[in-house]
Structures are given as structure tokens and as C-alpha cells.
KOLFIVEX-323382 format. One line per 5 residues: number of its first residue (from 1); their letters; for each residue x, y, z of C-alpha. Coordinates in Angstrom, 3 decimals. Layout:
NUM> a> X,Y,Z  ...
This chain:
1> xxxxx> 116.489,85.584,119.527  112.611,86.272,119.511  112.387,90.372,118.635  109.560,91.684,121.563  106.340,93.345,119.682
6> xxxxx> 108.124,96.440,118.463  105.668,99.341,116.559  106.971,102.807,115.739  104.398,106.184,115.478  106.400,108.935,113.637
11> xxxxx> 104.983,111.765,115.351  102.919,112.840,118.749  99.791,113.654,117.239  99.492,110.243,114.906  97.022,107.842,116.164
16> xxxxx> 98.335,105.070,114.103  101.616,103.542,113.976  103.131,100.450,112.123  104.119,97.148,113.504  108.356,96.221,112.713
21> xxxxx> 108.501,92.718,113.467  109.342,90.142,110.553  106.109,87.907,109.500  103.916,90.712,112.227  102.309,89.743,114.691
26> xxxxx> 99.285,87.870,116.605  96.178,88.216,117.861  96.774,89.476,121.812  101.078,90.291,120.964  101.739,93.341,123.671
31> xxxxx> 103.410,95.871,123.367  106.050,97.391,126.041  103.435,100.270,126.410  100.776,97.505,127.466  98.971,98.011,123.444
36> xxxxx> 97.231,94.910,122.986  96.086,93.704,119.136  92.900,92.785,118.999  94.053,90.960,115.601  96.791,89.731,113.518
41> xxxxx> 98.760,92.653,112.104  100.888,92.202,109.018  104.138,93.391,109.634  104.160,97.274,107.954  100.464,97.278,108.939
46> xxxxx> 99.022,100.145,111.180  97.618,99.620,114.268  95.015,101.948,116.083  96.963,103.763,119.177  93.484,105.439,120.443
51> xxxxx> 89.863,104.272,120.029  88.336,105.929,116.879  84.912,106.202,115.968  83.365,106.245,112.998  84.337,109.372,110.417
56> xxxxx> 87.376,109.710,112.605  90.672,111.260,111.398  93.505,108.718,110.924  96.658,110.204,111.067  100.274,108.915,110.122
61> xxxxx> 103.383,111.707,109.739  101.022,114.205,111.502  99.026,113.950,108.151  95.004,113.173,107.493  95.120,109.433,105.576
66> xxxxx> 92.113,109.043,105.894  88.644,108.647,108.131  87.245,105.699,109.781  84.642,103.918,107.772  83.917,102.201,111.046
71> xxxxx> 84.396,102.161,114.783  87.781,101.108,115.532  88.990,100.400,118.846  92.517,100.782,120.402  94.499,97.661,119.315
76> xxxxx> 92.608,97.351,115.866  94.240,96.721,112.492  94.358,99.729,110.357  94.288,99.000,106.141  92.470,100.305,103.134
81> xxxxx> 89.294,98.290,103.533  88.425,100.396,107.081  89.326,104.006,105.889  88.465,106.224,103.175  90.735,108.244,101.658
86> xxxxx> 90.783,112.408,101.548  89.796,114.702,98.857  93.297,115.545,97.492  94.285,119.307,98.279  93.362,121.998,95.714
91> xxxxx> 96.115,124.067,93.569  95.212,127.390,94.833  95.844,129.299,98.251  98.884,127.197,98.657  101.952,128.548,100.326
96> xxxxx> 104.138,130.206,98.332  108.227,130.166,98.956  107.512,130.065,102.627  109.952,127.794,104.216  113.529,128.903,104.375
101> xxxxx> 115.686,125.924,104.424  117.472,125.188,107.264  120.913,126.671,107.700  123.507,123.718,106.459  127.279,124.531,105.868
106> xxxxx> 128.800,123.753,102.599  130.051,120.239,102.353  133.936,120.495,100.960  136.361,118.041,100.076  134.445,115.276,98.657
111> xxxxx> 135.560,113.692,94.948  134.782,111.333,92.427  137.026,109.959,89.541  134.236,110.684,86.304  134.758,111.143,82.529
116> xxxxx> 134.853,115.077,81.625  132.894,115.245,78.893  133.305,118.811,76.093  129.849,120.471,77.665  131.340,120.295,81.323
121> xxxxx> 129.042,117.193,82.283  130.205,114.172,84.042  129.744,110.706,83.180  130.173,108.073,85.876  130.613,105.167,82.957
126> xxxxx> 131.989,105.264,79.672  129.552,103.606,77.293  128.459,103.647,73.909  124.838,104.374,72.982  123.279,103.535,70.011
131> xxxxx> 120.186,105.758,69.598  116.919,104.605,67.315  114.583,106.929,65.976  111.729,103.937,65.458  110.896,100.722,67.073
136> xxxxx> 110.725,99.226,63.767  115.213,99.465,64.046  115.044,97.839,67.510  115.795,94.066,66.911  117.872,94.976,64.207
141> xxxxx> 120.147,97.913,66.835  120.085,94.533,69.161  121.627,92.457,66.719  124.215,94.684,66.369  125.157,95.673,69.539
146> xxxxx> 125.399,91.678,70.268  128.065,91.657,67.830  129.659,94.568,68.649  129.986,93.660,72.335  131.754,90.046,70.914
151> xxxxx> 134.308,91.735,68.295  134.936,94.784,68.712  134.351,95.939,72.717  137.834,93.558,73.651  139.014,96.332,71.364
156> xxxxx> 138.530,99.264,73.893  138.917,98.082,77.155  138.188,101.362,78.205  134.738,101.605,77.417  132.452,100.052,79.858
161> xxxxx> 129.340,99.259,77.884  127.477,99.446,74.479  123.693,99.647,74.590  120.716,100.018,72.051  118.210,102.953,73.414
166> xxxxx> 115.226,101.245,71.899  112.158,102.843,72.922  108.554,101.849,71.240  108.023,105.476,69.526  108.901,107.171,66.434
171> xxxxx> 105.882,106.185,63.729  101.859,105.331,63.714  101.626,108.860,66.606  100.596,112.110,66.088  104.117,113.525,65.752
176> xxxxx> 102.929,116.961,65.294  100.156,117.027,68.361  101.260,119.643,71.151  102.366,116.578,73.610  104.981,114.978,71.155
181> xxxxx> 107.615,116.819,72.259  107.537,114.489,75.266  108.523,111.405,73.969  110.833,112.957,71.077  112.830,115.447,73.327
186> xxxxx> 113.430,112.240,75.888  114.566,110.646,73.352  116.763,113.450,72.349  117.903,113.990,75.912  118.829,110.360,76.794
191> xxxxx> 121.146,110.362,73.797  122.883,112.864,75.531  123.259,111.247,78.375  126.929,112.763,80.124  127.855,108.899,80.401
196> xxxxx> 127.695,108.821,76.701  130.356,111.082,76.175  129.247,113.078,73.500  128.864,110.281,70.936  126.100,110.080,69.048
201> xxxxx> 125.367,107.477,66.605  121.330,106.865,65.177  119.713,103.959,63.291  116.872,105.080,61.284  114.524,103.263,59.439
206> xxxxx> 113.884,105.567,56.412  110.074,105.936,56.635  109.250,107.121,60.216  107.408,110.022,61.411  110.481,110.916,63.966
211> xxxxx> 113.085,111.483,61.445  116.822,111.926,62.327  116.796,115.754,61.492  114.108,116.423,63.900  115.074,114.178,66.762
216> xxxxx> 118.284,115.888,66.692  118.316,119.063,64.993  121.307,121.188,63.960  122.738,122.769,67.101  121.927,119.633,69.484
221> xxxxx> 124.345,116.987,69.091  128.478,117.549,70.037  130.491,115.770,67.497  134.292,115.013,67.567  135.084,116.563,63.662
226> xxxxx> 139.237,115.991,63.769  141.313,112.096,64.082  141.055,110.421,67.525  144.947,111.344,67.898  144.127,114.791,67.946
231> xxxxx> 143.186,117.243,69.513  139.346,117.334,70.150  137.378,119.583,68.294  133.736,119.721,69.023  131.309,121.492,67.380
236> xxxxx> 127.534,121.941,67.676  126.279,120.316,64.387  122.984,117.893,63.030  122.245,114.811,62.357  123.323,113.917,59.309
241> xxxxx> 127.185,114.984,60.032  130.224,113.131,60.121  127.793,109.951,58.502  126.539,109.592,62.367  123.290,107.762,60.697
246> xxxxx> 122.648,104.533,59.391  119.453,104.686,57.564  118.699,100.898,56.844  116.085,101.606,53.689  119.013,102.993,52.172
251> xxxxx> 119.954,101.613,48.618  123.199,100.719,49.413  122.442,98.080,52.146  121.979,94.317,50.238  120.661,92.383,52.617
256> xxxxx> 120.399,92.434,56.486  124.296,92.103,57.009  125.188,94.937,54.843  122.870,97.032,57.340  125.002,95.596,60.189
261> xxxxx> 128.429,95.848,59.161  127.174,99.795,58.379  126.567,100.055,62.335  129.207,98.050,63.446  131.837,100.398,61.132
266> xxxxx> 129.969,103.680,62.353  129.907,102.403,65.466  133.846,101.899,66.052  134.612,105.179,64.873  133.090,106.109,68.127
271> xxxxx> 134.714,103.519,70.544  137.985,104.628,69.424  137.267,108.373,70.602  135.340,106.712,73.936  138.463,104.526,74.191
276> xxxxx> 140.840,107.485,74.468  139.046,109.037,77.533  139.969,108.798,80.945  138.440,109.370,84.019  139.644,112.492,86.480
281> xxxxx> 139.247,114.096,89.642  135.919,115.745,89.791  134.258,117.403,92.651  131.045,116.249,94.199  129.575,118.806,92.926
286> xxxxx> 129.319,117.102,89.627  127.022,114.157,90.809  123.959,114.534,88.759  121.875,111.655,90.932  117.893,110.882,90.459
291> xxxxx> 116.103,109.463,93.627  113.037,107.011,93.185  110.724,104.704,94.931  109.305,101.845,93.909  107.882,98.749,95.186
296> xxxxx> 107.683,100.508,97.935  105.920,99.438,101.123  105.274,101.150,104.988  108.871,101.212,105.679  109.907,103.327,102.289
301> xxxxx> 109.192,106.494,104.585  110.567,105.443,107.714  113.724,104.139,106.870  115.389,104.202,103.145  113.206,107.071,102.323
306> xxxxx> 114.096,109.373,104.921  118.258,107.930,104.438  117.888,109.259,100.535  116.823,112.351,102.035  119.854,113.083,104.481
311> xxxxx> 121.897,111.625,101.924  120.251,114.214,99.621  120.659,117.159,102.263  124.308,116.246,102.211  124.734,116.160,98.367
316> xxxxx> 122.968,119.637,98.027  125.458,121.013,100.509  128.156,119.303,98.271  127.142,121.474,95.248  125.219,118.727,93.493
321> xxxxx> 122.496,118.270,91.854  119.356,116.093,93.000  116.008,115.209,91.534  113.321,113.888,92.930  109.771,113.409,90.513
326> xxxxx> 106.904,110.911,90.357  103.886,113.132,90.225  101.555,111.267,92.184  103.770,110.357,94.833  103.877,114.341,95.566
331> xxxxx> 100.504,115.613,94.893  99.223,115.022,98.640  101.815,116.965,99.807  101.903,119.868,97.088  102.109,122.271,99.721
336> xxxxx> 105.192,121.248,101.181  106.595,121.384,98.239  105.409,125.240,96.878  106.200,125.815,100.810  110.169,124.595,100.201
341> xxxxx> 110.580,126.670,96.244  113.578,128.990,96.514  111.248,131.613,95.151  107.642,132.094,93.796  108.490,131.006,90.141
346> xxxxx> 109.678,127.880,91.345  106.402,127.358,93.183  104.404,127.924,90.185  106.004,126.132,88.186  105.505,123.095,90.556
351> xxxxx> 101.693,124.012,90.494  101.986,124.024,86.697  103.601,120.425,86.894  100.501,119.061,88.831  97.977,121.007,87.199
356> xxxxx> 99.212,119.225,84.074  99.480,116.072,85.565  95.675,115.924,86.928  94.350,117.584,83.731  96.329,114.237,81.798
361> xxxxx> 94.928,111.689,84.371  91.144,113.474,83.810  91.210,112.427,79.992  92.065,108.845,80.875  88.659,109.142,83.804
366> xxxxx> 91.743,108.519,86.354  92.849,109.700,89.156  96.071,109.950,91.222  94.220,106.820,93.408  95.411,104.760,90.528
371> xxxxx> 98.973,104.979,91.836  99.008,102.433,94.926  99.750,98.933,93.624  98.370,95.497,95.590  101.919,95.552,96.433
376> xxxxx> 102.050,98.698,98.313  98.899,98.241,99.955  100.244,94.209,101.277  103.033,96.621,102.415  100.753,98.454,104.647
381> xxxxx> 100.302,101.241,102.389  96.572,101.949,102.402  96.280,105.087,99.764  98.124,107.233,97.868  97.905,109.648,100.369
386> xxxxx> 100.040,108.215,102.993  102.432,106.808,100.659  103.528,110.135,99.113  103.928,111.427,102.734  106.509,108.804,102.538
391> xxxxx> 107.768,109.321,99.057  108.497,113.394,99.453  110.981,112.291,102.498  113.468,111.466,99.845  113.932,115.095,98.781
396> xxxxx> 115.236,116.105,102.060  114.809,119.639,103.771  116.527,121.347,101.215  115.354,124.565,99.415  113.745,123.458,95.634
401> xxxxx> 115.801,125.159,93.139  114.267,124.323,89.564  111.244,122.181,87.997  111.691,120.068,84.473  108.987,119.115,82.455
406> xxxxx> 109.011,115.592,81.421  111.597,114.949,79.143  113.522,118.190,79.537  117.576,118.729,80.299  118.761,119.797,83.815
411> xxxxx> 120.809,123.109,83.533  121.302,123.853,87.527  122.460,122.194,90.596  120.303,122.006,93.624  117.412,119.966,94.157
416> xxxxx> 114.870,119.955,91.282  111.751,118.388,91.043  111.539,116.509,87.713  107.785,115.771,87.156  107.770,112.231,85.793
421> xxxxx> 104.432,109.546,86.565  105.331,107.285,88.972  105.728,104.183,86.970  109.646,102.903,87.844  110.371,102.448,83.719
426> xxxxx> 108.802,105.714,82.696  110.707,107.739,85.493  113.731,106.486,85.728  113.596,106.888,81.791  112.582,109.934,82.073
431> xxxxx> 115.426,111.057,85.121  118.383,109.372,82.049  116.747,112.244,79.592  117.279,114.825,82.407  120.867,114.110,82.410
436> xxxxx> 122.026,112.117,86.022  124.865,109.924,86.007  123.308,108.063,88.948  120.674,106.423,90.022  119.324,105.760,93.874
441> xxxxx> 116.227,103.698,93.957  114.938,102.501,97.435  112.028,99.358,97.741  110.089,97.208,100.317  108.790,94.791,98.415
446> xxxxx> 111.541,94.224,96.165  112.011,94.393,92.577  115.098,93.674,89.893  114.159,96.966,88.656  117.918,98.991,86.976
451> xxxxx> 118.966,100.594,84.572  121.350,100.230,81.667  122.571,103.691,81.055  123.686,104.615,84.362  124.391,102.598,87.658
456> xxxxx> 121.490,101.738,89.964  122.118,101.819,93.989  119.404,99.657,95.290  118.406,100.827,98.583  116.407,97.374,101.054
461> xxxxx> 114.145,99.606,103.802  113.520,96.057,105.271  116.129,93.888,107.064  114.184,90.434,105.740  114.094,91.883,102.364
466> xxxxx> 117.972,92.502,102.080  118.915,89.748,103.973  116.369,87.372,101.378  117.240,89.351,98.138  121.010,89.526,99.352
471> xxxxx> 122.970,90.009,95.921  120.002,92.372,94.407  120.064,95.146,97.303  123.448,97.694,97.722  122.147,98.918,100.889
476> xxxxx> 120.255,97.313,104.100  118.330,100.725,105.725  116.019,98.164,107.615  118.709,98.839,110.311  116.990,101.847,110.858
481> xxxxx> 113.517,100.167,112.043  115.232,98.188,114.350  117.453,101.137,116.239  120.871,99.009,114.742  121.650,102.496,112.546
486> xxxxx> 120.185,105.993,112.306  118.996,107.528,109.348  122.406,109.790,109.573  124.506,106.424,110.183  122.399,104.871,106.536
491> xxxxx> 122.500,108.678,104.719  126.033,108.631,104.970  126.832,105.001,104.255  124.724,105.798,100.943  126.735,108.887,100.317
496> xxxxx> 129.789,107.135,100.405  128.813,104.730,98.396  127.746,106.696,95.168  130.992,108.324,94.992  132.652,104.874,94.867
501> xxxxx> 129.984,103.705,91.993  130.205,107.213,90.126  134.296,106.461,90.292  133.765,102.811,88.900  135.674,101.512,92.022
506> xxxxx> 132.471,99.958,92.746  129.944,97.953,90.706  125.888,98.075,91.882  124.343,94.297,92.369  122.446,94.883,89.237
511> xxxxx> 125.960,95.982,87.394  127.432,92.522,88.544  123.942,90.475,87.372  123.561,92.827,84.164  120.209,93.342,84.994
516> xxxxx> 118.695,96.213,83.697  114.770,97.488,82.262  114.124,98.208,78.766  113.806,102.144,78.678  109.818,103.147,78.248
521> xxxxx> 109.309,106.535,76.916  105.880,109.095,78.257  104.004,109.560,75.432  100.748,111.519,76.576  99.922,112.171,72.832
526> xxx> 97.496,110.367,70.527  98.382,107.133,68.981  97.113,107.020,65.185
């Protein structure tokens, strides 16, 4: 059945709104409230609800987008070529802690079945990691892992995975410059990843800049020091314990198969300890989840967007711990953010976060305009502006409880903003280091984008887009657009669902299709 002309405005005062039907609409379409187009409008595109005249305000989530470069009358399509984009807002004068967060009960009762790990994190899969502390290790790491997935996983059926954390760092940078610590305390962090379990194993070339001792220092990495029948003992210790390095310029390796059969014995030392866990009763509360965008399109922050948030709302009340990031997805709506800190250090450290941020894009002669893809704006996105308005709607209305650096380690529940850029690799890489043991990503256009380390819920805000990319998308909030489901109806459906993945009683798409990215590290310090 034909759908009518259907648009939706998401509040009073906007003087745009955004056309839902599939494939948009024609020339003359009308709509129930007698709004005729005076064009085609691609579906996600904005069309003008009032005449405006030239240097008018256009306004979408009862936000400035922009100002007409033209006249526009009523009925007009609305994109990026016929409106110029605001100044962004300045870091001082902003509000400061001034929102209280709305009054929501604690949410009780809710469990998962996750791996305890010694530190009192969670993992949601059991897998082996193999870390690298060059790029020059990677193929070799690969090689290995291919191997050790044929002869020795069937060994352990109760580890889940075995992966290489290749990463294209580690030698020919300035490993002592001030913004090195980003890469090499990512690196660090991923490895202890809670759905690694504690295991640490590294592959080292010999020569690098990043060697083992400093990626993991005494102090950082847990190791098991007594036989996998006993008791567990874990101690703080370095890198160099237990023989938890293969170094492959080492004299003893002859030949490339002598450095493989090293890894391959180091590394089933470690699926026999991962093979003797098993998974337990954990509150909610333990859910460690990172929420990201990407391909995203006009519907991100009417439908999926806005579902991550309630879902978010609802895991906050549960105890857990959420993070939302991507810098320049946020930075037009800083003061909503410094508004919602639970107190003034939080809100200066967000300030810090994008003061950083634009003082990084200024030595590149960027700016965060960079961020909007030809995707996003064939989406209907026409700036950066209006798609963070979207973006922030995935943090909810809760009260913002901590900040992380890039790279750093999450050591509180709540919701934390972890400033990452916005690039899907480099985040979600970035989101692994900070410790979650899930992963929500919502899109419009569509993209195979997942992750290795943990699972990926894929999250469709278009109906055509799950119902085309059917075994790539976990959940269908394009129901939302079309009044099938509220935003309540998808938040909780999403809920749900994570505490089936986190309890391996559910797979993702992308766990089914083992599709995942290659993890890409920040590095905002000189290359040599």
C-alpha cells in the first residue's frame, strides 16, 4: 500500500522538517496539512514549513543550522547548497552543572551471564588476544593466530575467539613527544580489555621504539603465576614475566616457524586458563557498553539515536556504565553537555576535551566542518551542526558522571563522555581501550562496520535500510518514523537485547558473518 506524504518537525519552533517516505517524494506531493513541494525532496531531506528570506534562521531540534543563503519559500527543499552554516559556540560563559537530571528510579532485577574476571570487570566473550607492540609483527601475529584457530582452539571449546590486536604504531614516531601516550596507552588499554580475561600475551619485534616494558610496565598487566588446576593467583607484575613475550629477533628463533611455534606454545598456556572460566550471574550493573554513530543520515536523531538514548537512560538507572564520545559530533551542542556534568569538574573537564580537540584540528588548518561525509549530507544531513544535534540524543537525559581522555581506562559507572574523533575505526578503537564489553552502533546509510573484540549491536534507523541490509542490522528503529513503535517500545527491545549478546545466548549479525574492522589507533603525535 502507497504510504501518503508523511514529514515529521521535532519541535514547535522548527521551521524545517524531514520528509519519511521511502525513495521521497515529487514535485507537487501534499501533505495532510495541505504543504505542497515545490520540488523533489529526497527522502531524509528538509523541507521549508514557513517562507524564509534570505539570512533567515533555519531551525531543526529547536536549534540554529544554519541561515538562508537565499529566499526560500514554503514547500522548498532545504540542503547544504541553500544554507550556511553557524559560527560554532565559544568555550567560555557556558553553563556550568546546571541541569539536574530528571528524577528516574533505580532499575533492579536485571542480569547477564559474563566472565568474572580477578579486577572485578566483566567480559561478555571469552577470547584470546594477542597484543603487538609494532606493525612490523602484524602478518607474522596473523599467521599465527590462523593456525592457532585450526589446532589448537577445538582444544578449548570454551573460549570464543583468538584475535591479533595489530595496530600500525610502535616505530618510525616520536615515541617520546607529549601526545604518544595516546596511541601507546590504547594500546595498553585494549589489551586489557575485561573480555580478555586477564591474559596477556605480546609479540615484539626486537627493535621498536614501543618496547614491551613500556607498553606494559610493571604494575599493569594481571598474570595467573600458579598451574591452571589451581587456585588462581594473580599478581600485578611486567612484561617480561611468566615468558608472556615472544620477541621474534631473538637468537633462538631459526627461521619463521621457530617464531611461530614460540606463539602458538605461549599462546596455549593461556587458552588453558581461558578454557577453565565460566560465565556467572552478573548484575546489569556490570555492562560496560559504548554508543556510536556512523553512517549516519537524517533519521540517526529521530529514531535509533534517540532509542540508544532511552535505552541508555535505562542502563544508567541499572547501575551501568555508558559512554558516549566522537568529538565533533558534540561540539555544537557543548553546552548541553557542561549543562548535564554532575558537578563543575566534570564540566571542565568536558571543556578541556574540546579545547583539545579544536586546538588538534587548528594544526591540521581543519575544522570540525570536516566531519559530515557525502554520505551524511545524501542523508539529508546538511552540516555538522545539525547532525551532532542528532548524535548527543544517544547519551540520553542522564546526569554526566566522568570524562576520559583518548585512550584512557573507565574507573566509574554512569554515563561518561569518552572524547574520541568521530571516525567509526578510531572510536570504537578507542571505546575497546576504555574497557566496554559491548558495543551499540546505530546507521542510516549502512555500513559492515564491527568489531572483533567485543560484540557489535547494529542498530537500522531506516525501515528500507533493515529490510535491504536484512542479515547486517540487529535492530529495525525505522519503526519509529513510521508510528509502528515508540522510541520506549525500540529502547527497550535494544535493552533486552544486549543482555542476551553480553550472556552469549545471542550472536550480533556481524558475529554470525565474522565481520569485523581492523582496530586503528589516534595518534595525534609526529610521525618521523
Amino acid at each position: 500500500m502507497e504510504q501518503s506524504p508523511l514529514y515529521i518537525r521535532v519541535h514547535p519552533r522548527d521551521n524545517v522538517a524531514i520528509v519519511v517516505n521511502d525513495g521521497g517524494l515529487p514535485e507537487g506531493a501534499t501533505f495532510a496539512d495541505g504543504l505542497t513541494l515545490r520540488e523533489r525532496v529526497p527522502q531524509g531531506h528538509k523541507v521549508a514549513l514557513a517562507d524564509l528570506a534570505e539570512g533567515d534562521e533555519v531551525i531543526r531540534y529547536n536549534v540554529v543550522i544554519g541561515y538562508a543563503l537565499k529566499n526560500l519559500p514554503k514547500g522548498s527543499w532545504i540542503n547544504e547548497h541553500v544554507i550556511r552554516m553557524p559560527s560554532p559556540p565559544g568555550l567560555e560563559g557556558l553553563p556550568i552543572a546546571t541541569v539536574k537530571a530528571p528524577e528516574m528510579p533505580p532499575l533492579e532485577g536485571f542480569t547477564f551471564e559474563g566472565y568474572r574476571n580477578a579486577d572485578g570487570t566483566v567480559g561478555s566473550r571469552n577470547i584470546l588476544a594477542i597484543t603487538t607492540t609494532v606493525q612490523c609483527v602484524a602478518d607474522v601475529v596473523q599467521h599465527a593466530v590462523t593456525r592457532i584457530k585450526a589446532e589448537l582452539l577445538p582444544r578449548f571449546p570454551n573460549v570464543d575467539d583468538v584475535v591479533s590486536l595489530g595496530h600500525t604504531y610502535g616505530c618510525g614516531v616520536a615515541i617520546d613527544a607529549p601526545d604518544a601516550m595516546v596511541p601507546i596507552r590504547t594500546v595498553r588499554n585494549i589489551s586489557l580489555n575485561p573480555n580478555f580475561g586477564g591474559e596477556v600475551m605480546m609479540v615484539s619485534l626486537g627493535c621498536e621504539k614501543l618496547q614491551p616494558e613500556r607498553l606494559m610496565p610493571p604494575g599493569t598487566i594481571p598474570i595467573v603465576t600458579t598451574a591452571v588446576d589451581d587456585v588462581a593467583d594473580i599478581g600485578d607484575v611486567g612484561a617480561d614475566a611468566n615468558g608472556d613475550v615472544v620477541v621474534l629477533q631473538d637468537d633462538a628463533h631459526v627461521g619463521f616457524q621457530s617464531m611461530i611455534e614460540s606463539i602458538m606454545k605461549m599462546a596455549e598456556r593461556h587458552l588453558e586458563r581461558l578454557n577453565n572460566r565460566r560465565r556467572e550471574t552478573c548484575p546489569a550493573s556490570d555492562l560496560v557498553i559504548g554508543v556510536q554513530c556512523g553512517g549516519s543520515d537524517a533519521f540517526s536523531g529521530l529514531t535509533a539515536n534517540p532509542a540508544v538514548g532511552f535505552a541508555t537512560d535505562l542502563l544508567v538507572r541499572a547501575g551501568a556504565t555508558v559512554m558516549f564520545s566522537e568529538v565533533t559530533e558534540v561540539r555544537d551542542g557543548v553546552d548541553q553537555l557542561t549543562s548535564r556534568a554532575a558537578n563543575p569538574e566534570v564540566a571542565q573537564a568536558i571543556i578541556r576535551e574540546m579545547q583539545w580537540y579544536d586546538d588538534y584540528l587548528k594544526r591540521g588548518s581543519a575544522d570540525r566542518s570536516a566531519n559530515t561525509t557525502p554520505g551524511n549530507k545524501k542523508g539529508g544531513l546538511s552540516n555538522i551542526v545539525e547532525k551532532a544535534m542528532g548524535s548527543i540524543i544517544k547519551s540520553g537525559n542522564s546526569a554526566i558522571s566522568g570524562v576520559l581522555s583518548p585512550g584512557e581506562k573507565v574507573r566509574q559507572k554512569g554515563l561518561i563522555y569518552a572524547a574520541t574523533p568521530a571516525s567509526d575505526f578510531i572510536c570504537g578503537t578507542l571505546q575497546v581501550a576504555a574497557g566496554i564489553n559491548l558495543h551499540v552502533f546505530t546507521t542510516g546509510r549502512g555500513t559492515p562496520y564491527s568489531l572483533a573484540e567485543v560484540p557489535v549491536i547494529k542498530v537500522a534507523t531506516r525501515s528500507d535500510l533493515a529490510r535491504r541490509w536484512h542479515d547486517l542490522m540487529d535492530i529495525n528503529a525505522g519503526t519509529i518514523a513510521t508510528g509502528e513503535a515508540s522510541i520506549e517500545d525500540v529502547g527497550w527491545e535494544l535493552f533486552r537485547l544486549m543482555l542476551e549478546v553480553a550472556s552469549g545466548r545471542k550472536e550480533t549479525c556481524a558475529e554470525k558473518l565474522k565481520l569485523h574492522n581492523a582496530l586503528v589507533l589516534f595518534n595525534p603525535a609526529p610521525v618521523t
